[in-house]
N, CA, C and O atoms as a printed pandas DataFrame, in Angstrom:
     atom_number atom_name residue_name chain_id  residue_number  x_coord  y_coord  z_coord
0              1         N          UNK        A               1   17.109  -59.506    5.302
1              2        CA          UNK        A               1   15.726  -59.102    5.057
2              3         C          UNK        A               1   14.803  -60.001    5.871
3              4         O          UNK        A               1   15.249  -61.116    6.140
4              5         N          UNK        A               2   13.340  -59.621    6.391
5              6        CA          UNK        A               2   12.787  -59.793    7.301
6              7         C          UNK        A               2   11.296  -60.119    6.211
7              8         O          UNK        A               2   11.220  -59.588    5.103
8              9         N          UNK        A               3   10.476  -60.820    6.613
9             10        CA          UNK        A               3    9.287  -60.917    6.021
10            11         C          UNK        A               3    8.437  -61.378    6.746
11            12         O          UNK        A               3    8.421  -62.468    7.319
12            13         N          UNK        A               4    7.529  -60.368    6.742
13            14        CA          UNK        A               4    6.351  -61.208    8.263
14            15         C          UNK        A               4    5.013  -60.628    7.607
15            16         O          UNK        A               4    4.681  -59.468    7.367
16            17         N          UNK        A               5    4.309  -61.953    7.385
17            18        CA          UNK        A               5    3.419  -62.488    6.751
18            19         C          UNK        A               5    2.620  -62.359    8.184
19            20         O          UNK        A               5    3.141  -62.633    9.265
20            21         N          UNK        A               6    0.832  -61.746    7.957
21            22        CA          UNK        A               6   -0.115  -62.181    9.003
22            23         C          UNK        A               6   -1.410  -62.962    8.272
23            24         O          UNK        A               6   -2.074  -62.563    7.315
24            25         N          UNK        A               7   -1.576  -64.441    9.183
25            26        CA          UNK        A               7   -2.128  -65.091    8.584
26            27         C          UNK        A               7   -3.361  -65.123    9.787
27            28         O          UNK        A               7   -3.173  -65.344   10.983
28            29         N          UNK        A               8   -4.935  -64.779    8.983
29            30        CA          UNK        A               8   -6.139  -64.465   10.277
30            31         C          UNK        A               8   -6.627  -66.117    9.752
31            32         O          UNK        A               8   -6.412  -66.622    8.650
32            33         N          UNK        A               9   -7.379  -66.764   11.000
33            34        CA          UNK        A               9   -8.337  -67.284   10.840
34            35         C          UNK        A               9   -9.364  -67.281   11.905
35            36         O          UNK        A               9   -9.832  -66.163   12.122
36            37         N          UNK        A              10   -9.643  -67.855   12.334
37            38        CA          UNK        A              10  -11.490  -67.395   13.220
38            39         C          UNK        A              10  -10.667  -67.532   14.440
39            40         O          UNK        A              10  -10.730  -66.605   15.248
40            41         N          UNK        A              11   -9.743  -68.760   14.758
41            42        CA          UNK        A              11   -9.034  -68.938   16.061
42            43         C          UNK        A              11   -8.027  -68.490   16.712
43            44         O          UNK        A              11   -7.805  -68.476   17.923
44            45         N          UNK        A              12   -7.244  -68.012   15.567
45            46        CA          UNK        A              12   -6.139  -67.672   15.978
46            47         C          UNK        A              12   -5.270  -66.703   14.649
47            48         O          UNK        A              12   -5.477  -66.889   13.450
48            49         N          UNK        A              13   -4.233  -65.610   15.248
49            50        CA          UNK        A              13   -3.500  -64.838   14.297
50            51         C          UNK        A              13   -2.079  -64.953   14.333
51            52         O          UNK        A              13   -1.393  -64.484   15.241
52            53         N          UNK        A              14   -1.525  -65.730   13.105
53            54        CA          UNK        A              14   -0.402  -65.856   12.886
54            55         C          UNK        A              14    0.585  -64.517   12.258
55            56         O          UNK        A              14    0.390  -63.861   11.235
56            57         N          UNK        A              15    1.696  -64.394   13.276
57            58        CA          UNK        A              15    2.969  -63.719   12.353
58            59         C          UNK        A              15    3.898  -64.834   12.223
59            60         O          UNK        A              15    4.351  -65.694   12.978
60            61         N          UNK        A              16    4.027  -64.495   10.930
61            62        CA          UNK        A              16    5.015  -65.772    9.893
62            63         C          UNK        A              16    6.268  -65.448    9.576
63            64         O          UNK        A              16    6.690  -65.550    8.424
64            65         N          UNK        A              17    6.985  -65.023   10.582
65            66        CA          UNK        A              17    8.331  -64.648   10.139
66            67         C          UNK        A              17    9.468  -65.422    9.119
67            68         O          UNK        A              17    9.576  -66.645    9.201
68            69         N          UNK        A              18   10.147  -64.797    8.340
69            70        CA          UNK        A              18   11.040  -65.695    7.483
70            71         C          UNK        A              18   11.734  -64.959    7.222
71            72         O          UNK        A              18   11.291  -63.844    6.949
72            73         N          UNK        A              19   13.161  -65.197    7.170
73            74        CA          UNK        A              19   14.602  -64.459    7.007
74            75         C          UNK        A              19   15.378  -64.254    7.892
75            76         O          UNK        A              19   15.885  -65.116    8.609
76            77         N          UNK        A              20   15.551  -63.121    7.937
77            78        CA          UNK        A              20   16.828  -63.067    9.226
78            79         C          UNK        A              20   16.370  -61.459    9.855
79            80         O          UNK        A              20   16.161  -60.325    9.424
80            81         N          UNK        A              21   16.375  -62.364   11.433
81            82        CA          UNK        A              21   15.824  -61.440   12.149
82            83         C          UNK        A              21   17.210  -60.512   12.736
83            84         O          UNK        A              21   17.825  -60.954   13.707
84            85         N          UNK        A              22   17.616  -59.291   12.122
85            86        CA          UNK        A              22   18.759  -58.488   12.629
86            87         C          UNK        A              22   18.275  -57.207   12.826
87            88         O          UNK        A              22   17.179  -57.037   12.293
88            89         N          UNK        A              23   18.720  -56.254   13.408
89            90        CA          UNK        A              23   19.006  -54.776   13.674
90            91         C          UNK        A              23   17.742  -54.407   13.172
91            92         O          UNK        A              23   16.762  -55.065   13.522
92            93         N          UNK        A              24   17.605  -53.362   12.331
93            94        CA          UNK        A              24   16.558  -52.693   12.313
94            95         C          UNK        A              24   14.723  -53.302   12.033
95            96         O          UNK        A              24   13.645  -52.752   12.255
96            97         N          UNK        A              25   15.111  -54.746   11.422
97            98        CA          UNK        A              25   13.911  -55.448   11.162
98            99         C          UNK        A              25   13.145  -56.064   12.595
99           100         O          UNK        A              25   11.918  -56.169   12.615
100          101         N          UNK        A              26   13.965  -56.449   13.755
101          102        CA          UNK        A              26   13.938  -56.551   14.925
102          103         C          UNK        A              26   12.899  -55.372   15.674
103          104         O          UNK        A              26   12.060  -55.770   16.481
104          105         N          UNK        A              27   13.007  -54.030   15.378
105          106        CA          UNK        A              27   12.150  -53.514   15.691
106          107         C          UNK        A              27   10.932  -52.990   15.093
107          108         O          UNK        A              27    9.980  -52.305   15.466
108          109         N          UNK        A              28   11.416  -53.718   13.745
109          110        CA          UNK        A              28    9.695  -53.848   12.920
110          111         C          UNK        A              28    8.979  -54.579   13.114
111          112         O          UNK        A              28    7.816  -54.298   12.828
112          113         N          UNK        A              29    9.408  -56.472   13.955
113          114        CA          UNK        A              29    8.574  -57.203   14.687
114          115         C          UNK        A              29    7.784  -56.451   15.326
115          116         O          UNK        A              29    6.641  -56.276   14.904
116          117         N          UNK        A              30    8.278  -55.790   16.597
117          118        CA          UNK        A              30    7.760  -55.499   17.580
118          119         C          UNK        A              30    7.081  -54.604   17.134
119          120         O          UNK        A              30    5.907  -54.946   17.278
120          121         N          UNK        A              31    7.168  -53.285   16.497
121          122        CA          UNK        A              31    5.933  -52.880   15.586
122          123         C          UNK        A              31    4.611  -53.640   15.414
123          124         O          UNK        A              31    3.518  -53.424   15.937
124          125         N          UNK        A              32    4.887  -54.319   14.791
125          126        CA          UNK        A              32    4.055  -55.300   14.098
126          127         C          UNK        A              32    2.966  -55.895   14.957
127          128         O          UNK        A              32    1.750  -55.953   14.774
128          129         N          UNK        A              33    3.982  -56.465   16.273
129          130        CA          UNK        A              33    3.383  -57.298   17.144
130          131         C          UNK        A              33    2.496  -56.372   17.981
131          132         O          UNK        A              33    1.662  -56.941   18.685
132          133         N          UNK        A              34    2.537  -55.196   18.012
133          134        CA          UNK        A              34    1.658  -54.621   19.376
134          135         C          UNK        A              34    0.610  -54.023   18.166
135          136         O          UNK        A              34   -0.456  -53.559   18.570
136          137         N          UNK        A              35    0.853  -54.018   16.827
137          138        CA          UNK        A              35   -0.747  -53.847   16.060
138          139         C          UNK        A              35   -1.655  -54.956   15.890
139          140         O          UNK        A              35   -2.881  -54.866   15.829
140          141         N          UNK        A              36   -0.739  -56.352   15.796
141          142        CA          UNK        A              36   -1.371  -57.335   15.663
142          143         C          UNK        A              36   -2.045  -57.516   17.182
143          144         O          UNK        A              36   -3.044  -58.233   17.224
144          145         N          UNK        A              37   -1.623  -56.979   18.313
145          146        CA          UNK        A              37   -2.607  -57.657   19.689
146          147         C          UNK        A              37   -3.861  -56.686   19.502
147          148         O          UNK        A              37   -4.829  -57.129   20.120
148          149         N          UNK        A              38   -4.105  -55.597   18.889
149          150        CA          UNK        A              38   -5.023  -54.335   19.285
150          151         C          UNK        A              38   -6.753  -55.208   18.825
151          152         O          UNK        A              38   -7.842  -55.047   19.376
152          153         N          UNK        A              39   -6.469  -55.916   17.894
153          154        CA          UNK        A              39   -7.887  -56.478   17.711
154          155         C          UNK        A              39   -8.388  -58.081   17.219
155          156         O          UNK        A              39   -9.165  -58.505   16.363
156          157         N          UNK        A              40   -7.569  -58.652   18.170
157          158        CA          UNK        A              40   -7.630  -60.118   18.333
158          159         C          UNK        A              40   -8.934  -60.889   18.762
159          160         O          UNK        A              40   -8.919  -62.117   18.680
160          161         N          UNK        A              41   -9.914  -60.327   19.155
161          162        CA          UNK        A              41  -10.933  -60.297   19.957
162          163         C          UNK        A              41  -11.372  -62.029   19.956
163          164         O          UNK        A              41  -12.126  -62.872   19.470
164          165         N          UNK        A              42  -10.233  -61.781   20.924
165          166        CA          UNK        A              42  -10.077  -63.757   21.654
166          167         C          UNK        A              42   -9.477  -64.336   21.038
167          168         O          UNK        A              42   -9.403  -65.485   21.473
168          169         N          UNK        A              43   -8.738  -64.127   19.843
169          170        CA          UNK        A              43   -8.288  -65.087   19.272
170          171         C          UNK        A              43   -6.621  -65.829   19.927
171          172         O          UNK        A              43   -6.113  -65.162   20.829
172          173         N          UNK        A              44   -6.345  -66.288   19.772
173          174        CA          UNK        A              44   -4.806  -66.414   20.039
174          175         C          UNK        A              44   -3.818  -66.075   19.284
175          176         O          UNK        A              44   -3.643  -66.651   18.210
176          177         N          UNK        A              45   -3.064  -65.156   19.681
177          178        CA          UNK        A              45   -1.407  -64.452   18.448
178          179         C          UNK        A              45   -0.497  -65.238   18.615
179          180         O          UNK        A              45    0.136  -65.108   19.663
180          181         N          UNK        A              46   -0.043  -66.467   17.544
181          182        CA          UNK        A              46    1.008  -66.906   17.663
182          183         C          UNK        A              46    1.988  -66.384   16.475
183          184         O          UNK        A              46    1.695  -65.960   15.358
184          185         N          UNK        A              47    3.615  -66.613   17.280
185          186        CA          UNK        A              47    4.352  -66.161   16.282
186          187         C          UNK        A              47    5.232  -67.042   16.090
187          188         O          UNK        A              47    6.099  -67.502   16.833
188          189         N          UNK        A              48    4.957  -67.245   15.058
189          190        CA          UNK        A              48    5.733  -68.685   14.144
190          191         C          UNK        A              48    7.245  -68.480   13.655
191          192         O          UNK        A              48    7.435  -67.569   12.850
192          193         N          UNK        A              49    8.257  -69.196   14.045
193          194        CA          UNK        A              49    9.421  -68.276   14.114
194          195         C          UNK        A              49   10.590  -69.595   12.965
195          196         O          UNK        A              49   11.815  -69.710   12.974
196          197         N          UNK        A              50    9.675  -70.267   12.235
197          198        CA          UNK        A              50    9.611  -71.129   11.965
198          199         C          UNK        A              50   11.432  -71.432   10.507
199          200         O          UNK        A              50   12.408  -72.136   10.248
200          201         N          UNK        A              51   10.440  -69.931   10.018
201          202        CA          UNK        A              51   11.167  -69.579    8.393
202          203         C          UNK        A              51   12.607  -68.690    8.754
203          204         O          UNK        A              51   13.419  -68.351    7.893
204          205         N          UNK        A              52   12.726  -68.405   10.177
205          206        CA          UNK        A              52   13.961  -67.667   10.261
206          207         C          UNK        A              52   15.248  -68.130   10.046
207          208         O          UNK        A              52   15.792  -68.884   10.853
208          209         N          UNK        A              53   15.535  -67.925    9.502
209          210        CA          UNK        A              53   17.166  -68.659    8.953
210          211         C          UNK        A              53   18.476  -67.786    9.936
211          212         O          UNK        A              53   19.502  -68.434   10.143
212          213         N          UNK        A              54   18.411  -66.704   10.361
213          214        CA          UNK        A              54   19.467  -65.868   11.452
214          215         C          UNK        A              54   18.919  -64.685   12.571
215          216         O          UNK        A              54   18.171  -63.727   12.373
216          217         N          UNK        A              55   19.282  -64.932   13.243
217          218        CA          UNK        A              55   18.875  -64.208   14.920
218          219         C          UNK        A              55   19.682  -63.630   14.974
219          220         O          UNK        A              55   20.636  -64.158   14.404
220          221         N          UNK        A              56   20.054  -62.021   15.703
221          222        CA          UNK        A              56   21.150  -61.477   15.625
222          223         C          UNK        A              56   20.772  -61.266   17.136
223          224         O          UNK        A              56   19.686  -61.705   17.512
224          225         N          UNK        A              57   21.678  -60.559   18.115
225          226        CA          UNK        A              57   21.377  -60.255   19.470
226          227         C          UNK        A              57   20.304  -59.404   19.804
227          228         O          UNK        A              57   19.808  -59.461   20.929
228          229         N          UNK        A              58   19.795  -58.436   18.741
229          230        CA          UNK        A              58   18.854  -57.366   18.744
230          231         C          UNK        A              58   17.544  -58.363   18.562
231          232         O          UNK        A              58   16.514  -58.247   19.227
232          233         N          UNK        A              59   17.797  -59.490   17.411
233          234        CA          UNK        A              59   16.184  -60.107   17.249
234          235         C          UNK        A              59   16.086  -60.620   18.245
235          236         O          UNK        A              59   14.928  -60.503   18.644
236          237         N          UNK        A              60   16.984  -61.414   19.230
237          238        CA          UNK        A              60   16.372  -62.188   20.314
238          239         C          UNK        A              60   16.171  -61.676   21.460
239          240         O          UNK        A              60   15.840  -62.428   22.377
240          241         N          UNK        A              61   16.331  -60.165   21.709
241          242        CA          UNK        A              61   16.203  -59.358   22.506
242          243         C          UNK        A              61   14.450  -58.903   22.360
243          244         O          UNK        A              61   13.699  -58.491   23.244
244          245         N          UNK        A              62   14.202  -59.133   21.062
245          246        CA          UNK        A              62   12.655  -58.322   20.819
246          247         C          UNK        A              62   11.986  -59.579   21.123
247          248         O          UNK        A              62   11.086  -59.631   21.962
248          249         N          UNK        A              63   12.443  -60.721   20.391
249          250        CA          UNK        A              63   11.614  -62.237   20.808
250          251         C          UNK        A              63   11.677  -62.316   22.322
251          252         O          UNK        A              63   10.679  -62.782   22.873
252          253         N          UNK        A              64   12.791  -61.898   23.149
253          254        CA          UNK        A              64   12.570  -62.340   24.328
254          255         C          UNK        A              64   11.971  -61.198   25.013
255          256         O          UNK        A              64   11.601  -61.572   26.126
256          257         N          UNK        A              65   11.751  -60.108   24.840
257          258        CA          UNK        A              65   10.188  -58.820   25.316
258          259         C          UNK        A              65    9.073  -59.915   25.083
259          260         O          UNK        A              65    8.423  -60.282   26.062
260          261         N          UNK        A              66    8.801  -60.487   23.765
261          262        CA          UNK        A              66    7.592  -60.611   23.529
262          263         C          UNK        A              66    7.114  -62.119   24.248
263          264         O          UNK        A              66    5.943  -62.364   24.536
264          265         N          UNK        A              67    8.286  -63.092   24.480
265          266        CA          UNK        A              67    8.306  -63.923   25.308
266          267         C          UNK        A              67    7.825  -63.487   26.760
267          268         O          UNK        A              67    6.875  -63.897   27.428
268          269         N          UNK        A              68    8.669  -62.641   26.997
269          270        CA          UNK        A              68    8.026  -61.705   28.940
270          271         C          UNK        A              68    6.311  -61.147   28.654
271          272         O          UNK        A              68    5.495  -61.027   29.568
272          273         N          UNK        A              69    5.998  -60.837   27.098
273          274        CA          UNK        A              69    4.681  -60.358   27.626
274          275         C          UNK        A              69    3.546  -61.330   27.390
275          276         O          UNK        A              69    2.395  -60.907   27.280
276          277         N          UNK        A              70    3.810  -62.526   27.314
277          278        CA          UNK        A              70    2.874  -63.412   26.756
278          279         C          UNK        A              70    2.873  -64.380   25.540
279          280         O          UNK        A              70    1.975  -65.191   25.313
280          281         N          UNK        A              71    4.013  -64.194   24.766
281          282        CA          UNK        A              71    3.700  -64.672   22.908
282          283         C          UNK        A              71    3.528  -66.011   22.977
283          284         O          UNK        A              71    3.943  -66.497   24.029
284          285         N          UNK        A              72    2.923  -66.973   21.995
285          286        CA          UNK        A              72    3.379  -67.746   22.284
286          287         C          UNK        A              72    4.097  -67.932   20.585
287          288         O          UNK        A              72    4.141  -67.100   19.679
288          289         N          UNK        A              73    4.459  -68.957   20.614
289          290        CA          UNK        A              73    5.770  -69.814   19.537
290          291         C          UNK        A              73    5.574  -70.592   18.817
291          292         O          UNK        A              73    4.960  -71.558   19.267
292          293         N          UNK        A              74    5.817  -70.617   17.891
293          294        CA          UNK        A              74    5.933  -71.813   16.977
294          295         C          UNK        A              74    7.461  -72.109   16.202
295          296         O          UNK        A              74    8.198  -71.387   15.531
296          297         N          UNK        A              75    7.528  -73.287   16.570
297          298        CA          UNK        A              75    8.915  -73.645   15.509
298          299         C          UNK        A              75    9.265  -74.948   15.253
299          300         O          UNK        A              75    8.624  -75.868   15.762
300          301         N          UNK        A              76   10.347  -75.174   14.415
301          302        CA          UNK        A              76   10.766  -76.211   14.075
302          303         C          UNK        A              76   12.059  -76.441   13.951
303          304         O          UNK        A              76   12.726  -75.407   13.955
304          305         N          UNK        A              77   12.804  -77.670   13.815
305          306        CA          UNK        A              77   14.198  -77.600   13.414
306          307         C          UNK        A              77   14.624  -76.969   14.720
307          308         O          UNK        A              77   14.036  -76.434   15.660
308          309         N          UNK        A              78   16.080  -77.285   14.357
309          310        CA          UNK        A              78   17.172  -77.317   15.852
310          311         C          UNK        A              78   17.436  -75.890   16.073
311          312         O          UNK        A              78   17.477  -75.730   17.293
312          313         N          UNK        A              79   17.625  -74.837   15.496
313          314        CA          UNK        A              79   18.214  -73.632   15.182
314          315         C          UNK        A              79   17.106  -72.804   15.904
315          316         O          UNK        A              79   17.595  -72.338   16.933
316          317         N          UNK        A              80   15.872  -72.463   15.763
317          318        CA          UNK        A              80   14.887  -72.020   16.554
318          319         C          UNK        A              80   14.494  -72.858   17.666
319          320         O          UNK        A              80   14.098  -72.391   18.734
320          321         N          UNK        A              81   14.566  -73.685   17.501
321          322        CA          UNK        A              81   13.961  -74.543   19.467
322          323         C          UNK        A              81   15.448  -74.049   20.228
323          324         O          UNK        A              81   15.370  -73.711   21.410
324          325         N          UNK        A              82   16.520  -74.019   19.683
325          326        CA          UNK        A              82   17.538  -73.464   20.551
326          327         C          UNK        A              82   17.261  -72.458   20.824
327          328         O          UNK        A              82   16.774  -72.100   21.895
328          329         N          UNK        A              83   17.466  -71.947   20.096
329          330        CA          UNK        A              83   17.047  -69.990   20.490
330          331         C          UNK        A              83   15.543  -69.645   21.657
331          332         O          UNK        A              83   15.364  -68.771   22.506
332          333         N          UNK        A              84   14.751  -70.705   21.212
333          334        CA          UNK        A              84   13.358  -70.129   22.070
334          335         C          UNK        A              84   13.453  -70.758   23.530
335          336         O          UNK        A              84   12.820  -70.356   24.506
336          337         N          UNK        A              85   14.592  -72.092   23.500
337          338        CA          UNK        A              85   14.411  -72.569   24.940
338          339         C          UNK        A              85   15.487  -71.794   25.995
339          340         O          UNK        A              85   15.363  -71.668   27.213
340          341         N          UNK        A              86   16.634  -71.295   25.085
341          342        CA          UNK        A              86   18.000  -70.329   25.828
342          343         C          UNK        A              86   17.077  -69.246   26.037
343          344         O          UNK        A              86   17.672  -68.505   26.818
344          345         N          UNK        A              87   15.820  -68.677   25.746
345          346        CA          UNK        A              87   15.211  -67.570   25.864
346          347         C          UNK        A              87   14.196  -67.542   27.277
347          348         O          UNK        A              87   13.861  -66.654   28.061
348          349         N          UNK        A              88   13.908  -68.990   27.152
349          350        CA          UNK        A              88   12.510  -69.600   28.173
350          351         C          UNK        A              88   13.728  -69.774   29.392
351          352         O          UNK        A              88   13.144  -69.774   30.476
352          353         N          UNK        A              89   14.777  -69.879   29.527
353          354        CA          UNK        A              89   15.598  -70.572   31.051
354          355         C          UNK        A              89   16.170  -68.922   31.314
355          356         O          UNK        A              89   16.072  -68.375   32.413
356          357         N          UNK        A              90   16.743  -68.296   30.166
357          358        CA          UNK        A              90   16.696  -66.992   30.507
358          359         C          UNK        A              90   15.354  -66.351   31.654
359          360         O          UNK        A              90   15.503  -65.929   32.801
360          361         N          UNK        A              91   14.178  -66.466   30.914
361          362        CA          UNK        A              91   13.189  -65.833   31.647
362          363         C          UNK        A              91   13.229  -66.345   33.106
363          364         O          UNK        A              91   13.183  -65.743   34.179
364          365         N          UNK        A              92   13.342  -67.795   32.756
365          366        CA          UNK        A              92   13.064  -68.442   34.410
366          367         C          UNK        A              92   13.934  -68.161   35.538
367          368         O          UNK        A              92   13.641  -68.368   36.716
368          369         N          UNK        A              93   15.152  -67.617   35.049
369          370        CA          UNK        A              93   16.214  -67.206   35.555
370          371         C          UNK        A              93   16.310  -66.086   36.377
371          372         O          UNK        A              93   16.896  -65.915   37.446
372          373         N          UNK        A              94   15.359  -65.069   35.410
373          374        CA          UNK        A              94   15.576  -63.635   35.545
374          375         C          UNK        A              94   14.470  -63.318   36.812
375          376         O          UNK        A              94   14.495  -62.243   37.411
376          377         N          UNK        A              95   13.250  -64.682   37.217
377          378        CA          UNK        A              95   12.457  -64.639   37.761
378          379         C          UNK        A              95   12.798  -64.804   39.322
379          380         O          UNK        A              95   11.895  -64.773   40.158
């Protein structure tokens, strides 16, 4: 199960993901994420990837779209900075 929390404040709009990002919830991010850009008006969309406890190949496939179109990140702990930096040398790679 997937839970993505949007948190507004004047500067910036958080998605708060927590659980485990697999198969079909993977493309409810990305849902999510192209309603959350439609009315940001300047703010910054970060997506906090913080609370995820499992990545399956499908979630890091949608994290790494949203990585190619701009996102930026938040995280903590060893388990997500792995995943977001194998994602960032990917990109640099693919460049």
């Amino acid at each position: 199960m997937l839970k993505i929390s949007i948190l507004d404040t004047p500067s910036q709009r958080r998605l708060l993901l927590e659980g485990k990002l697999i198969g079909p919830w993977a493309a409810e991010l990305a849902r999510v994420w192209r309603q959350a850009t439609a009315d940001l008006n300047g703010r910054a969309l970060i997506i906090d990837v913080k609370g995820l406890t499992a990545i399956t190949e499908d979630g890091e496939n949608v994290l790494l779209d949203l990585m190619k179109e701009g996102a930026s990140f938040r995280s903590s702990g060893v388990f997500t900075k792995q995943v977001l930096k194998r994602m960032a040398r990917k990109i640099r790679r693919d460049l």
